[in-house]
Backbone as a ProteinNet text record, in pm:
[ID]
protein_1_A
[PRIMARY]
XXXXXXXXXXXXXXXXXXXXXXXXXXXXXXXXXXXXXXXXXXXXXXXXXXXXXXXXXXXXXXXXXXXXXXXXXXXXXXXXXXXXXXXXXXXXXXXXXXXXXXXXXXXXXXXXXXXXXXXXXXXXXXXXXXXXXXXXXXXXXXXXXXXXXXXXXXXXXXXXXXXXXXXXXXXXXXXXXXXXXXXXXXXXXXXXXXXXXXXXXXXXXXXXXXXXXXXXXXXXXXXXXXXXXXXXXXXXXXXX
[TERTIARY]
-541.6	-562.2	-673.1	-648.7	-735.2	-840.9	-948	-1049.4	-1117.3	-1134.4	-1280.7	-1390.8	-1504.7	-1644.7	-1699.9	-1760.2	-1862.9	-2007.6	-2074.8	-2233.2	-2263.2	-2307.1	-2378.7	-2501.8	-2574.9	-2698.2	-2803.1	-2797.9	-2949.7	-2892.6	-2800.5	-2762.3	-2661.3	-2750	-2749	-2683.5	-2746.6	-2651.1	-2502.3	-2530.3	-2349.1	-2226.7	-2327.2	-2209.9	-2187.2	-2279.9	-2245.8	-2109	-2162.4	-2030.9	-1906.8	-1917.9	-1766.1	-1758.3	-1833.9	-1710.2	-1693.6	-1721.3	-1708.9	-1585.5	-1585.1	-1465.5	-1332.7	-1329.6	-1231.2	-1209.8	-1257.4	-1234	-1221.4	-1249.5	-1219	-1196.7	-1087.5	-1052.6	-1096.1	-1103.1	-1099	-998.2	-862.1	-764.8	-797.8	-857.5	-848.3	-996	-971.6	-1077.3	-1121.2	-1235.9	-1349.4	-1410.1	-1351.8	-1425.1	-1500.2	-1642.7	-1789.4	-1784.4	-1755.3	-1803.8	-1924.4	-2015.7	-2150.5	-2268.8	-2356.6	-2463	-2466.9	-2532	-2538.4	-2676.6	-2757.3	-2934.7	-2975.3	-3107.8	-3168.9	-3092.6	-3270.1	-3234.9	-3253.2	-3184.3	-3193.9	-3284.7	-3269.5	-3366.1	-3354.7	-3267	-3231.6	-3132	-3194.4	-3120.7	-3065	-3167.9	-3187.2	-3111.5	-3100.9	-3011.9	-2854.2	-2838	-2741.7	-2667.3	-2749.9	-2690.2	-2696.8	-2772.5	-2816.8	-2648.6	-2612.6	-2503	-2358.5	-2357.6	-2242.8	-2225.6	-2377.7	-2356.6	-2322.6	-2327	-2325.6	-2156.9	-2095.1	-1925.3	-1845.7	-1749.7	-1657.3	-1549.7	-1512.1	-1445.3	-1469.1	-1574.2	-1584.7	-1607.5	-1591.8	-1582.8	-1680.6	-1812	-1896.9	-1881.2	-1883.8	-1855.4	-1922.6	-2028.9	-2179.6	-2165.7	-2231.2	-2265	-2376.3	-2424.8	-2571.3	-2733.2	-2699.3	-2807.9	-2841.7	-2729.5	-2739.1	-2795	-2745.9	-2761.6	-2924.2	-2928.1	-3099	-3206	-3185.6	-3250.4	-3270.7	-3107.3	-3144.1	-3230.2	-3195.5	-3261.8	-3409	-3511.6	-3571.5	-3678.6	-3624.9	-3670.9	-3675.5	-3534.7	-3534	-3702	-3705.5	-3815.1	-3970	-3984.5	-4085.9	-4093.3	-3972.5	-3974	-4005.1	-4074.3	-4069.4	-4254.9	-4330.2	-4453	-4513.8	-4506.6	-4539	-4671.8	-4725.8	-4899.1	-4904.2	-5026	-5095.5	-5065.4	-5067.6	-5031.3	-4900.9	-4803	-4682.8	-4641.1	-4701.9	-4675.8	-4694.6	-4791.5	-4862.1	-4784	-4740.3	-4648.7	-4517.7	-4462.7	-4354.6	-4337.7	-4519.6	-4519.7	-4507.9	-4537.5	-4539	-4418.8	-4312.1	-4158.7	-4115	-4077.1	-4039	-3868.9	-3793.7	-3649.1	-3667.4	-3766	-3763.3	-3862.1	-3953.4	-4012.1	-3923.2	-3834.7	-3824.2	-3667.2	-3620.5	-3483	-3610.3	-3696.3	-3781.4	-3812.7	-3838.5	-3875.5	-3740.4	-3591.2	-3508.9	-3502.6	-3517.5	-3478.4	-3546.7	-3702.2	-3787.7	-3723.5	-3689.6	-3673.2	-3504.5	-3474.7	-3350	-3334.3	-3425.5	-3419.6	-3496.9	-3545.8	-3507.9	-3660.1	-3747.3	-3890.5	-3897.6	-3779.6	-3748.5	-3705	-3582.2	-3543.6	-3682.9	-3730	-3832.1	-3918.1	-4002.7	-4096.2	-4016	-3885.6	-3835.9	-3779.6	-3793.8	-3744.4	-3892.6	-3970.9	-4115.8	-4189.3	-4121.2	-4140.6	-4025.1	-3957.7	-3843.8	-3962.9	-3905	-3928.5	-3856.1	-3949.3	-3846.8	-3746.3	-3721.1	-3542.6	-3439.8	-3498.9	-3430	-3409.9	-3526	-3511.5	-3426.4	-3421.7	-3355	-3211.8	-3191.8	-3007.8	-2977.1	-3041.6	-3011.6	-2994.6	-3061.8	-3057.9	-2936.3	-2906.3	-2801.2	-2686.2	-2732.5	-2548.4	-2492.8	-2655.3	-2570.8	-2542.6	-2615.6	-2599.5	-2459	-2364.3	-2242.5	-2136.6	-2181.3	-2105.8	-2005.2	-1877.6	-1816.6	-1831.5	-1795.2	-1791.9	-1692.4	-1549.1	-1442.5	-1328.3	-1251.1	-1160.1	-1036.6	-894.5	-764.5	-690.1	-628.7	-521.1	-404.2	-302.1	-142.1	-114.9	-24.3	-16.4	141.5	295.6	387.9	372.7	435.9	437.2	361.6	210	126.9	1.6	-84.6	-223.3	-345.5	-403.7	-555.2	-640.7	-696.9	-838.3	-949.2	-1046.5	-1135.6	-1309.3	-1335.7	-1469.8	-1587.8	-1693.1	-1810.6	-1780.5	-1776	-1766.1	-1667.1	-1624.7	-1504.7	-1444.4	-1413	-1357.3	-1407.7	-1548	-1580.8	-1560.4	-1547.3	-1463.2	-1335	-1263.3	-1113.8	-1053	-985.8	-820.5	-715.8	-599.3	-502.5	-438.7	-493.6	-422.4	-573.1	-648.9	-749.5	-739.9	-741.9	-723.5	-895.8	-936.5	-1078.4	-1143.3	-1121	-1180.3	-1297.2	-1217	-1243.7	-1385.1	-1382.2	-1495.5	-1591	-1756.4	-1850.1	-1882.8	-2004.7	-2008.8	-2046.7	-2180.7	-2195.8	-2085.7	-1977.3	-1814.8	-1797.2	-1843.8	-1784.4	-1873.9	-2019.2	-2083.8	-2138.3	-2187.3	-2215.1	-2180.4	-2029.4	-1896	-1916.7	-1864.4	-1866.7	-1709.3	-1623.9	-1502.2	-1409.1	-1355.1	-1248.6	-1138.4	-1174.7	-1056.5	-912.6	-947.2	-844	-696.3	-734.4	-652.2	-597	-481	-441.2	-420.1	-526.6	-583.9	-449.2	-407.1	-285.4	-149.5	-111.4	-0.6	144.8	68.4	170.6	126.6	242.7	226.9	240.6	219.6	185.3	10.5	-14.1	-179.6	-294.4	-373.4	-454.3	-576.9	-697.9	-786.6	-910.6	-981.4	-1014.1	-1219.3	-1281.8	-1385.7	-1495.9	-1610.5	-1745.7	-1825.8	-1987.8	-2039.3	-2085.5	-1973.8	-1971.5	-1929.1	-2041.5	-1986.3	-1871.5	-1791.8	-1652.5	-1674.8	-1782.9	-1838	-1839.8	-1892.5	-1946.2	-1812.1	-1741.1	-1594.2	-1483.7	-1447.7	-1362.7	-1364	-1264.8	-1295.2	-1303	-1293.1	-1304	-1446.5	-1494.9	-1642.4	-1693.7	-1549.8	-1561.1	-1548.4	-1642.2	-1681	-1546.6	-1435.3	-1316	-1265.6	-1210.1	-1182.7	-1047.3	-1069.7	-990.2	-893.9	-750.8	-610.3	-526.4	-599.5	-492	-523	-371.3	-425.8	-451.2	-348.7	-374.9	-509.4	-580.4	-721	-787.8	-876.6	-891.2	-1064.3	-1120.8	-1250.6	-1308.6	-1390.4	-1434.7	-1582.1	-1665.9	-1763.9	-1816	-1801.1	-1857.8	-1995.4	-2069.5	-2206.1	-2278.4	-2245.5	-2342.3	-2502.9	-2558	-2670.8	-2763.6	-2660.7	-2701.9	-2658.7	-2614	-2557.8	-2448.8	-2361.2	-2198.9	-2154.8	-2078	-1997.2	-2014.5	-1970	-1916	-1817.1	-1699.2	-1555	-1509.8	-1410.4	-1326.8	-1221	-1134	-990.2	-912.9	-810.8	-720.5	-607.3	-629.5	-453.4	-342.4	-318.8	-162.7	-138.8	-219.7	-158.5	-195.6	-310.8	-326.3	-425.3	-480.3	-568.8	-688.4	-801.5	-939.9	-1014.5	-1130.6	-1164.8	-1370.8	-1383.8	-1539.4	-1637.1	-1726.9	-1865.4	-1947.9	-2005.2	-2118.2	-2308.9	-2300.1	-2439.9	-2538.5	-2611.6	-2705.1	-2822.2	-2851.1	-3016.8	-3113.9	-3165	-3337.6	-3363.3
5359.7	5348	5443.3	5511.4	5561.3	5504.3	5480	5371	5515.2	5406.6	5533.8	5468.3	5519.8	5391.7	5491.5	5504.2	5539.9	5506.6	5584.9	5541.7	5411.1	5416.7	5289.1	5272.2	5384.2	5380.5	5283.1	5299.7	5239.9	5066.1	5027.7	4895.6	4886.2	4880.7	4898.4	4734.6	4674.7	4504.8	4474.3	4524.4	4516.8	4624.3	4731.4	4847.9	4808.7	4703.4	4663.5	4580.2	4489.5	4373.2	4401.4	4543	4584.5	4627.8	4672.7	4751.4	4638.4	4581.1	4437.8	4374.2	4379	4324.1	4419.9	4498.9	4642	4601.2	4609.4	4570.4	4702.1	4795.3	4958.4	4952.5	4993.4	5096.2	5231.4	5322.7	5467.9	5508.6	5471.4	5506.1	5517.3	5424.7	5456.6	5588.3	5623.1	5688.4	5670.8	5681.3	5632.7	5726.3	5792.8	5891.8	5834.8	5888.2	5819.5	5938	5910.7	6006.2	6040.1	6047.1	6069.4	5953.7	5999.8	5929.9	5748.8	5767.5	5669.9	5692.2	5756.4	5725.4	5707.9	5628.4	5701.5	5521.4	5470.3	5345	5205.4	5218.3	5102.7	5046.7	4999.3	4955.4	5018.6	5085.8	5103.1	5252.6	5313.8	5471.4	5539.8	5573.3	5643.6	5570.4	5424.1	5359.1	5372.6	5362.1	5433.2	5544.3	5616.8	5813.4	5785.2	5741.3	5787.8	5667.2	5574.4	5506.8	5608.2	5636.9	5710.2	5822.3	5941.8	6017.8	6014.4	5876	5867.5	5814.6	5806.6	5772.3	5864.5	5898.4	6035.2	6017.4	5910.5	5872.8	5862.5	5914.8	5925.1	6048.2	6057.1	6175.8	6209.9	6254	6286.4	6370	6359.2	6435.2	6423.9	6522.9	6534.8	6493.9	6402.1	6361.4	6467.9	6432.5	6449.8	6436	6296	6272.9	6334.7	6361.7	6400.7	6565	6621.5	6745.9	6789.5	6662	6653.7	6630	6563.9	6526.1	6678.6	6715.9	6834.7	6932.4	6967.3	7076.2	7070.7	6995.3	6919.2	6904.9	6842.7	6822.6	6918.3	7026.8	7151.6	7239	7200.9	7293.6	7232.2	7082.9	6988.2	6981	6984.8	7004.6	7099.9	7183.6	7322.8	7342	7229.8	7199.6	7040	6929.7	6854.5	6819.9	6903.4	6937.6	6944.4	6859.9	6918.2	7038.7	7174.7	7282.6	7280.4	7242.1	7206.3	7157.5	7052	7019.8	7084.9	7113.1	7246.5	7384.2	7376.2	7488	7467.2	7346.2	7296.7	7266.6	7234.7	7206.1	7316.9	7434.7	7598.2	7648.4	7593.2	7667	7613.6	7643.5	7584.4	7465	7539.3	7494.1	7388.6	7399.2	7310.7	7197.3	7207.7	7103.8	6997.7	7074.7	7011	6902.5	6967.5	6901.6	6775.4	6837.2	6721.5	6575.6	6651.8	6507.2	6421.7	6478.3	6484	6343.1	6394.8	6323.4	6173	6200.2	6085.4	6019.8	6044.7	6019.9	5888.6	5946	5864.2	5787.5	5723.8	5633.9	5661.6	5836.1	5927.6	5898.2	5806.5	5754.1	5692.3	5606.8	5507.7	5560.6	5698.9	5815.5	5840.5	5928.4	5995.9	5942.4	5861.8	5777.1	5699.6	5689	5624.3	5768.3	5889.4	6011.1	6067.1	6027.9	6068.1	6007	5902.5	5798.7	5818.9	5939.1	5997.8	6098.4	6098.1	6171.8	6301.4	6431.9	6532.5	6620.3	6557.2	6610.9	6521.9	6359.2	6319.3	6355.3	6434.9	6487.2	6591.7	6686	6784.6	6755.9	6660.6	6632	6565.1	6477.5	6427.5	6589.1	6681	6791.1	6873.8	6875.5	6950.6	6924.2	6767.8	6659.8	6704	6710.6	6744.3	6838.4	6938.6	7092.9	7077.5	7087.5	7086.1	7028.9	6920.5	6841.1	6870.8	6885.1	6952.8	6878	6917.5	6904.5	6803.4	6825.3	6798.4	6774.1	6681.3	6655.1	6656.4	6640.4	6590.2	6518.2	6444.8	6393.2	6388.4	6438.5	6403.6	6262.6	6176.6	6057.8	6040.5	5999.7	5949.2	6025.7	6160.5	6275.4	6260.3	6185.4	6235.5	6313.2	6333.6	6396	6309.8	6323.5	6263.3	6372.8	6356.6	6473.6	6383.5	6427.9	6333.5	6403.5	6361.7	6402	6341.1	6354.4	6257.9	6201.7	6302	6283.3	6300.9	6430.7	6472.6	6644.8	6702.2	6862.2	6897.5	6918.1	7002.1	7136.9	7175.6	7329.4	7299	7157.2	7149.3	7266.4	7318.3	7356.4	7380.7	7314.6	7272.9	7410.6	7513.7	7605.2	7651.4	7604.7	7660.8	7557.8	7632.8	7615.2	7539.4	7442.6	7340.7	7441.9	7546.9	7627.5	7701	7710.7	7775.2	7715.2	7597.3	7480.9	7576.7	7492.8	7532.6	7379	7357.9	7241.8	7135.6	7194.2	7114.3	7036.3	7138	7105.9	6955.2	6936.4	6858.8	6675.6	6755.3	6628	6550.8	6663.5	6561	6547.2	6573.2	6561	6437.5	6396.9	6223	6267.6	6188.6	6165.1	6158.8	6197.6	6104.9	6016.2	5872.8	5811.6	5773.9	5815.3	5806.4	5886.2	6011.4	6165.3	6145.6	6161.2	6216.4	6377.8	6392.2	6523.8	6630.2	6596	6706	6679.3	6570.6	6551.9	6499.2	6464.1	6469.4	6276.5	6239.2	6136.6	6133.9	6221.7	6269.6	6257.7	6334.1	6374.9	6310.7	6226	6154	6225.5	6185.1	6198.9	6108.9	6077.6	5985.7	5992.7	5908.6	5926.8	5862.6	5859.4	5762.1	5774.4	5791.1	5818	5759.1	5716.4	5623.7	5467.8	5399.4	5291	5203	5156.6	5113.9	5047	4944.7	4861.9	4946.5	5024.6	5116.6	5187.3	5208.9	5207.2	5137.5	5038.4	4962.5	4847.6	4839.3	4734	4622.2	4542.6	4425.6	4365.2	4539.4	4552.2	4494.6	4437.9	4376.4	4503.9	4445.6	4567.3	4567	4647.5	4623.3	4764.3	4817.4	4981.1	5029.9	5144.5	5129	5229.7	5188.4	5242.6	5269	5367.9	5396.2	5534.2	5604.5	5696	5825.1	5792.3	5837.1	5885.4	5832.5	5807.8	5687.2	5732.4	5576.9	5624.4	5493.6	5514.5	5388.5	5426.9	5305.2	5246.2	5336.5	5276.1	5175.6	5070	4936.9	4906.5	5004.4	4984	4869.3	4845	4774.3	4737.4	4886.4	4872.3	4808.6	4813.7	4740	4623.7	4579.1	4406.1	4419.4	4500.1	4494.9	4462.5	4541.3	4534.7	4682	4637.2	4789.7	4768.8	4871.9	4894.7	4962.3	4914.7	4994.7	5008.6	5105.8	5184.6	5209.2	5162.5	5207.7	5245.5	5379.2	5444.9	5441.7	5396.2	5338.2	5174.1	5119	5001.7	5006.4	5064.6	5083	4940.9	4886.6	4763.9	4736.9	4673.4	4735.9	4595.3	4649.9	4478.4	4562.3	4387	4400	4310.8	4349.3	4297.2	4284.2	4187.6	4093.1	4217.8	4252.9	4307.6	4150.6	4177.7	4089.1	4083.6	3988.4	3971.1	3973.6	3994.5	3977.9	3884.3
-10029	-10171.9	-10217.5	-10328.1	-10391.5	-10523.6	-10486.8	-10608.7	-10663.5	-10780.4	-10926.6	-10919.1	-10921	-10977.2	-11027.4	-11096.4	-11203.5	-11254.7	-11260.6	-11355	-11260.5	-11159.9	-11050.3	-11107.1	-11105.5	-11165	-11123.4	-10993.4	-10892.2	-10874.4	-10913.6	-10932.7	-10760.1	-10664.9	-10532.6	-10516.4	-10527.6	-10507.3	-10526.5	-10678.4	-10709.8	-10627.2	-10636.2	-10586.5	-10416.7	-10339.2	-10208	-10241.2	-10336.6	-10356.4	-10383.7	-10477.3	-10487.4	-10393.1	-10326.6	-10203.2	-10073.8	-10091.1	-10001.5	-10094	-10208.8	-10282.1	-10243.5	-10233.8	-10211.6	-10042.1	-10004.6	-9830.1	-9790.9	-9782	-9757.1	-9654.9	-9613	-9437.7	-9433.2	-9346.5	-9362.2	-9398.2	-9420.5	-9481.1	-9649.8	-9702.7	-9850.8	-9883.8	-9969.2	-10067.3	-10195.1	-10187.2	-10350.7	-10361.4	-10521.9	-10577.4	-10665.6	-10668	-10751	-10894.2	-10982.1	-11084.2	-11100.5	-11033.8	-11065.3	-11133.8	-11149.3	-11213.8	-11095.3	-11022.6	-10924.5	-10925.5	-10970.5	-10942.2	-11110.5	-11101.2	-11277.9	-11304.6	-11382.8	-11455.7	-11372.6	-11299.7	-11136	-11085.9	-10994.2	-10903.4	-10798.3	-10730	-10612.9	-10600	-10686	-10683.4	-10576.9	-10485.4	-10375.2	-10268.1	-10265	-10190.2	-10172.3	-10292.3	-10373	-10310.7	-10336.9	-10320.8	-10206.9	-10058.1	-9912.5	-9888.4	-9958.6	-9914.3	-9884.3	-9996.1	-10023.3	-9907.7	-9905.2	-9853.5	-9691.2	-9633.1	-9536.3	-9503.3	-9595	-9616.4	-9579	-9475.5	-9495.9	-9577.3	-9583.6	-9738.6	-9884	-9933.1	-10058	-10071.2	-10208.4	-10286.3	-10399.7	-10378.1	-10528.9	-10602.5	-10769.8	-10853.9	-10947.5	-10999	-11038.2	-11208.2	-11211.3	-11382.4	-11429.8	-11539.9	-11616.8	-11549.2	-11503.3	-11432.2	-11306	-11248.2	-11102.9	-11133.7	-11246.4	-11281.7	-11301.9	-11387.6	-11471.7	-11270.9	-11213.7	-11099.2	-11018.3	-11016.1	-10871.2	-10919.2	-11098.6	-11092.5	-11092.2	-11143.1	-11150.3	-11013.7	-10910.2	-10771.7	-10698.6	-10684	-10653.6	-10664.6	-10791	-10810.8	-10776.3	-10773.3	-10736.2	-10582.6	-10503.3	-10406.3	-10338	-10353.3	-10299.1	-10229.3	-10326.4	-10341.3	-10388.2	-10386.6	-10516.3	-10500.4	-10579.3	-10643.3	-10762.5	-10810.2	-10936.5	-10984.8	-10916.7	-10971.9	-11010.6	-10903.9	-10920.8	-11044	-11046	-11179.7	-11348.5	-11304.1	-11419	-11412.2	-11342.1	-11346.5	-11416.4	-11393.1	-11450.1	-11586.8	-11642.3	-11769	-11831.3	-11768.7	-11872.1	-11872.1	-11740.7	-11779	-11892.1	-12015.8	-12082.3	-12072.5	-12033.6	-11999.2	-11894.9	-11793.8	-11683.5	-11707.8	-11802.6	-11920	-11964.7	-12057	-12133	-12044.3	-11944.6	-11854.2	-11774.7	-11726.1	-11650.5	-11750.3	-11892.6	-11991.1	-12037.2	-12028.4	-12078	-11969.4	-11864.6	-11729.7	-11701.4	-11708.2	-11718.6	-11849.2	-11952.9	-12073	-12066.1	-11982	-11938.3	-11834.4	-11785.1	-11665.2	-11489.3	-11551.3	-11417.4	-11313.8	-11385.8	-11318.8	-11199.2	-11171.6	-11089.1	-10928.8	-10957.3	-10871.7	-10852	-10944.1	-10859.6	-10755.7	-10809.9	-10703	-10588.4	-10603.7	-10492.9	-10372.5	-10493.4	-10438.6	-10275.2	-10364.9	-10303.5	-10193.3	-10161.7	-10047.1	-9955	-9925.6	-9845.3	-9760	-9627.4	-9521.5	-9585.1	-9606.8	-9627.3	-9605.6	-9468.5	-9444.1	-9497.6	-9558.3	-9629.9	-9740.4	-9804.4	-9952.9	-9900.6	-9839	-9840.8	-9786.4	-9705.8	-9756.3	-9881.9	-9986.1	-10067.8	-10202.8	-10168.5	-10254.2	-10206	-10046.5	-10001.1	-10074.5	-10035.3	-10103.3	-10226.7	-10332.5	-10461.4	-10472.8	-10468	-10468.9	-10392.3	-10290.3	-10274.9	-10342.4	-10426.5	-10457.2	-10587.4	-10639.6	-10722.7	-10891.2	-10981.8	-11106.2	-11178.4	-11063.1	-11101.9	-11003.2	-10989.7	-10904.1	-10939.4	-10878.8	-10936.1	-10806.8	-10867.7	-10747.7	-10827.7	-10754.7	-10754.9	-10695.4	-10775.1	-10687.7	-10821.8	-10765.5	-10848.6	-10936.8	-10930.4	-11029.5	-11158	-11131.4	-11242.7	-11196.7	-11289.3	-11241.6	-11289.7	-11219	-11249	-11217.3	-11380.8	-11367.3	-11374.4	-11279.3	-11248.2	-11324.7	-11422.2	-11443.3	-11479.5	-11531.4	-11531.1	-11666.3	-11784.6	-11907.6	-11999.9	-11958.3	-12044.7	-12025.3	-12128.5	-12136.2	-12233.7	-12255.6	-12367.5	-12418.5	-12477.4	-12562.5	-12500.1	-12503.1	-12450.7	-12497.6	-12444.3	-12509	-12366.6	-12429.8	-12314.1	-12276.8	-12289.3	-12205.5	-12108.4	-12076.2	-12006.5	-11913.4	-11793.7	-11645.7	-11601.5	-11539.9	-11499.2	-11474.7	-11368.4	-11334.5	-11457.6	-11591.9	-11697.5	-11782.8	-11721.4	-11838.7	-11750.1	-11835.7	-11783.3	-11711.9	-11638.2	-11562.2	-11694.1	-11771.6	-11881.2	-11977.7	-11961.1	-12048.7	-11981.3	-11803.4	-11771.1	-11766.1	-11763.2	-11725.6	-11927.5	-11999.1	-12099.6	-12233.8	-12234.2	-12348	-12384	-12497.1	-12518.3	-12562.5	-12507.2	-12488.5	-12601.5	-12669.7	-12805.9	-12718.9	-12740.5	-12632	-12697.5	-12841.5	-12914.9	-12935.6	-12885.8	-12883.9	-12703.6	-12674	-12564.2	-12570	-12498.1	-12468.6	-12458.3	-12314.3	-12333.3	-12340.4	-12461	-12548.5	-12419.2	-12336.9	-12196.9	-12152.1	-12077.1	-12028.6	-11866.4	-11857.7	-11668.2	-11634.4	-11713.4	-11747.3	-11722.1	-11706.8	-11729.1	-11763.8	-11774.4	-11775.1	-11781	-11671.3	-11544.7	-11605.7	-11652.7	-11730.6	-11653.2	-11693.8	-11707.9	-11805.8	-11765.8	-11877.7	-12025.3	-12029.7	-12232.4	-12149.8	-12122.6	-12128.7	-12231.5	-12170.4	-12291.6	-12384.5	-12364.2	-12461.7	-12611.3	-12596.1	-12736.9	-12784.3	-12715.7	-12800	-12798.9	-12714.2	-12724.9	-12865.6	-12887.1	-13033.7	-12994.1	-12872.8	-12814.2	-12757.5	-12721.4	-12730.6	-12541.3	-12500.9	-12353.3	-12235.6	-12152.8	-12037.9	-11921	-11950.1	-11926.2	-11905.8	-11779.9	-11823.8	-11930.4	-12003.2	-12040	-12010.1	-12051.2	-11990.8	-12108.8	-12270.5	-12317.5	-12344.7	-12428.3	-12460.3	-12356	-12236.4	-12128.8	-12090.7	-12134.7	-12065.7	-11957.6	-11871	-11790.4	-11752.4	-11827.2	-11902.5	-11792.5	-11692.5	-11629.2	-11608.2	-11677.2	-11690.9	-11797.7	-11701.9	-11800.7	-11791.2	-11808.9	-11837.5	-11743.8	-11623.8	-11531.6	-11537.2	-11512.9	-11564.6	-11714.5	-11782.9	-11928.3	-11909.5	-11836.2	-11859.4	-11877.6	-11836.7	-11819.3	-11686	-11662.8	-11501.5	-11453.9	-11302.9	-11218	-11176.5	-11227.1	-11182	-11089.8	-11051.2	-10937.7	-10989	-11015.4	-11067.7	-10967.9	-10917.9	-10826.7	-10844.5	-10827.2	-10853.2	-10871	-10746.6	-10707	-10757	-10792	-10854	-10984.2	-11048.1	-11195.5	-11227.2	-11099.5	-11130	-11098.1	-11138.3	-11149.7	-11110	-11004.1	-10957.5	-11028	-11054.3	-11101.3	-11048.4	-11062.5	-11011.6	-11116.4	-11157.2	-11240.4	-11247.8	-11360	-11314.4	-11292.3	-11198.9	-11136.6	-11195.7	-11274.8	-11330.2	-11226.6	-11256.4	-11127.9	-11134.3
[MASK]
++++++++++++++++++++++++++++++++++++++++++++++++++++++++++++++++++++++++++++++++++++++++++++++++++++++++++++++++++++++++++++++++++++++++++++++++++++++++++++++++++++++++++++++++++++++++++++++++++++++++++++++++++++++++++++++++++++++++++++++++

C-alpha cells in the first residue's frame, strides 16, 4: 500500500500511533509531504524517524526549506559572530526571522543538542530530498506536493515550476486543476479546517484534489491517505 501524511510538525506521539495504526510492512510506502519539524514538541524526533525508514519518501515543504537554509549557514560555525553575521545578510535575516517567526525555535534548540554528524545527516537528508513526487496506480496520477503549482499552467511539465511554485502556493481546492479525472493533485500545508465548509479535520477528496493535512498540531488530527483504497485512518492530536 501506498499512504500520504503531511505537516507532522514535531507532534512525535501521534505520528508513532499512526503508524502503529497503519501496521506497515516493508512492502508498503509512506510519502511525508514535508513540514515534519517547526511548532512541536518533538521535531527532530520526527525527521531522525523517518530518515532512518527505507520506505518512505520525503518531499520538502516551507519549513523544511526555511530550516536548511538557515542551519546550513549556522552550521558552518554557531558563534556570536555567527550570528552577527547572519543579522547583516539581509535575505538570510530576514528567512531566519520568517522561520523563528513560524514555530522554527523549538527545531532549533532541539537542532543544537545533536552530535554533529547528526546535524550533518539531518542537512544531508534534506538537501537530497525532492520537491515533488508522482505515482501511477489504476490508470490515474498522483502529483504529490507540499502546497500546490504556483504560476500553474497545464501545459508545463513539474520539472518547469520553481521549488517555491511547489512548497508555499495556497491551493484553490475548488478548481480541478487539470480539467481531467485521471489527475490528482495530492496536498498539505492548508490545514482543511480553514477551507472545508464543515470546518471538520477530515481529508479532503474533491475536486480531484486530496488535501490531507488536518492541522494536528493546532488541535486537529494526523492523516494517513491510502491510495489504493482511497481511505484515510487518523490519530487524535494529544494534549499535554
Amino acid at each position: 500500500m501506498k499512504y500520504i501524511i503531511s505537516d507532522i510538525h514535531g507532534c512525535f506521539d501521534e505520528y508513532k500511533m499512526l503508524l502503529e495504526e497503519l501496521a506497515l510492512t516493508q512492502k508498503d510506502e509512506v510519502f511525508i509531504l514535508g513540514d515534519s519539524t517547526d511548532r512541536g514538541k518533538e521535531p527532530i524526533k520526527v525527521l531522525k524517524d523517518i530518515m532512518n525508514r527505507s520506505n518512505f519518501t520525503y518531499i520538502l515543504g516551507n519549513h523544511d526549506v526555511m530550516m536548511l537554509e538557515c542551519l546550513s549557514f549556522l552550521t558552518k560555525e554557531i558563534t556570536e559572530e555567527s550570528i552577527k553575521a547572519l543579522e547583516k545578510n539581509e535575505r538570510l535575516h530576514m528567512a531566519f526571522g520568517d522561520w523563528m517567526n513560524n514555530g522554527g525555535e523549538i527545531t532549533l534548540q532541539k537542532f543544537l543538542e545533536l552530535e554533529r554528524f547528526e546535524q550533518e545527516d539531518i542537512l544531508s537528508f534534506l538537501k537530497e530530498s525532492m520537491a515533488y513526487e508522482t505515482i501511477e496506480y489504476n490508470n490515474k496520477l498522483y502529483i504529490l506536493v507540499h502546497s500546490g503549482l504556483g504560476n500553474f499552467s497545464p501545459e508545463k511539465e513539474l520539472d518547469e515550476y520553481s521549488i517555491e511554485d511547489f512548497i508555499f502556493e495556497r491551493t484553490d481546492y475548488k478548481r480541478n486543476y487539470f480539467n481531467s479525472d485521471r489527475i490528482f493533485l495530492v496536498t498539505g500545508h492548508t490545514p482543511v479546517q480553514t477551507f472545508r465548509e464543515d470546518k471538520l479535520p477530515i481529508v479532503y477528496t474533491e475536486n480531484n484534489h486530496i488535501a490531507v493535512d488536518c492541522g494536528c498540531v493546532f488541535g486537529g488530527r494526523l492523516a494517513a491517505y491510502c491510495i489504493e483504497t482511497g481511505e484515510s485512518t487518523y490519530v487524535n492530536y494529544l494534549k499535554s
